[in-house]
N, C-alpha and C positions, 0 to 999 in steps of 0.2 A: 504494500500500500504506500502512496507517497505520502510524505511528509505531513502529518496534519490533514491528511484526506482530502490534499487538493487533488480537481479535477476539473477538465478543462481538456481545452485543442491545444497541446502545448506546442511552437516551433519547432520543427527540425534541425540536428546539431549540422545541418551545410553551411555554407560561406555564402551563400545568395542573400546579399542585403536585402533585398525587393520583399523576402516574403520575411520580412522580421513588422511588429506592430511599429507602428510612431510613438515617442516616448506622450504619454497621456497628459491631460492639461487635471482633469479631476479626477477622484476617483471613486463611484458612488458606493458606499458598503449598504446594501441591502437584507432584508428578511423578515421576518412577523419580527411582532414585540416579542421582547424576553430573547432573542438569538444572540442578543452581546452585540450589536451596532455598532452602539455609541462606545464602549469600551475598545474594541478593536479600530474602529475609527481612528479617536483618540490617541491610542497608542502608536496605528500604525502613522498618522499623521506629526507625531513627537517623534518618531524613529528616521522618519525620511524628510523634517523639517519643512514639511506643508503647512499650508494653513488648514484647521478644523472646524466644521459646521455640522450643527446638528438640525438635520431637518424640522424637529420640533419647535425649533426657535422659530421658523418660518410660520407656523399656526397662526393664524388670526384668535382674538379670545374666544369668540362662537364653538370655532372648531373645539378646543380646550374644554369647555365649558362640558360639549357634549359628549367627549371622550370622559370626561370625570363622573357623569353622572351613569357612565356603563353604555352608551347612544354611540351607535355604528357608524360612521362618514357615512357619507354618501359620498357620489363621485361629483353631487355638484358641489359640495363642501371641498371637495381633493382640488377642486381646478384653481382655486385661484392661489393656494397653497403651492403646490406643484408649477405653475408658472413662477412664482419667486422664486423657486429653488435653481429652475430652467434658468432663472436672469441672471443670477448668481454664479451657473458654471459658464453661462457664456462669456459675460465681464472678466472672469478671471484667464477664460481662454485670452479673449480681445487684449488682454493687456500683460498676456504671458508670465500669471502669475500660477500656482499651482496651489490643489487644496484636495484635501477629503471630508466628505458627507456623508452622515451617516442617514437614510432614508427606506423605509420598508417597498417603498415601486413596489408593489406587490403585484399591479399586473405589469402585461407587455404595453401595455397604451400608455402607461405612467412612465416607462422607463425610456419609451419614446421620445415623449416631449418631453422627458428632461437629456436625452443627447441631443436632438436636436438635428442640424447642420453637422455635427462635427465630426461623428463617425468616430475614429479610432484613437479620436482625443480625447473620449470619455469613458472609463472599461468601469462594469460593475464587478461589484466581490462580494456574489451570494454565499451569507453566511445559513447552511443545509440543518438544519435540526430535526428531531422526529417529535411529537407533539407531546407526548410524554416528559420525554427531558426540561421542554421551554415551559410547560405548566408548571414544572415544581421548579423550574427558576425562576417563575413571577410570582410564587408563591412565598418565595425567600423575598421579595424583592419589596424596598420602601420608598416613597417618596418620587411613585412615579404615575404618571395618572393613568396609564390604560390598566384595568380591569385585568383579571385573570379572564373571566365569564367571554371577554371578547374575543377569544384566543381562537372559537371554535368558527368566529367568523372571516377573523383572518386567516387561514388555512383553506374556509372556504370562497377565499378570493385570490389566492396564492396562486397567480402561473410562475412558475419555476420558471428562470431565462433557460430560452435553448441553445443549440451550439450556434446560432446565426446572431445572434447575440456575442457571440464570443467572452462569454462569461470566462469571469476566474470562481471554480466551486472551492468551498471550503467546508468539510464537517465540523460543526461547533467541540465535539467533544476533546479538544484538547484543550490547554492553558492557552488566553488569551493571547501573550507573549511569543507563543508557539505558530500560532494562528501567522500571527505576523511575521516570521520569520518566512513563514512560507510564504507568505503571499509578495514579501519583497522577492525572496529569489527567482516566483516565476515571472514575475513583473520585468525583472531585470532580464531574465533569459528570454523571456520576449521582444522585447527591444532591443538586446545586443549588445547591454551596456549599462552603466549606472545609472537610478533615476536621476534627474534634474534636480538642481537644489531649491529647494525654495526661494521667498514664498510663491 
């Protein structure tokens, strides 16, 4: 198994620059609540000296409000949400700065409009969990407003990215720190080279 249960289209070890990725401008970390986002985000964004955002910070109070009281988005609540986020990775393309977010895109429509134009400036890093494990981590979990109860709706909105996506997969079960370590090297082995420094 690789490392941390990354999975994914990884490059081939040849010398053809052409089929290596473009070094990324964002890079969104995706999955249900309770899959470690924000943690691995975070992390991996202090590790490779990006700047970090957490989608939540994007919420209008409405949205908030209705997630605290156990109340499901809807996708007309998701859009204007989702568009800041989109404004957000594209400025920092435009201005060639680099960041990681952490955002559930739960579906394919979400993760759309938030790449956008930009293609292979934008790789997501679905963090994989099985619903058992991320239930008894929202169950440990304080001081955060999504519901355990909501969990079973997020799963039932959940499309998985596919491989036209060109997802980087990661299984949650290992140590945060772990998580990351894999997700730079295949980051790097896809590119061909070190990431870009910040920010």
């Amino acid at each position: 198994m690789a490392a941390a249960g990354v999975t994914g289209k990884p490059e081939s070890g040849g010398s053809n620059d052409d089929a290596r990725h473009p070094a990324p401008s964002v890079l969104v970390v995706i999955g249900v609540s309770g899959s470690g986002k924000t943690t691995v985000a975070s992390i991996l964004a202090n590790r490779i000296g990006w700047q970090f955002e957490d989608a939540d910070w994007f919420h209008p109070p409405e949205n908030i409000a209705k997630m605290k009281s156990g109340t499901a988005l809807t996708d007309e609540d998701r859009w204007p949400w989702l568009h800041a986020i989109a404004k957000w990775i594209k400025s920092n393309h435009e201005r060639g700065h680099h960041g990681v977010v952490a955002c559930s895109a739960l579906k394919r429509v979400y993760r759309d409009l938030l790449v956008g134009d930009l293609g292979g400036f934008v790789r997501m890093i679905y963090l994989e969990g099985t619903p058992d494990l991320i239930s008894e981590r929202l169950c440990m979990r304080h001081g955060h407003f999504m519901p355990s109860t909501l969990l079973d709706s997020q799963f039932a909105t959940l499309e998985p990215p596919t491989a036209d996506e060109d997802p980087i997969t990661v299984g949650i079960d290992q140590h945060p720190r772990e998580i990351v370590s894999a997700i730079v090297s295949r980051l790097q082995a896809d590119i061909g080279d070190t990431l870009p420094p910040g920010p």
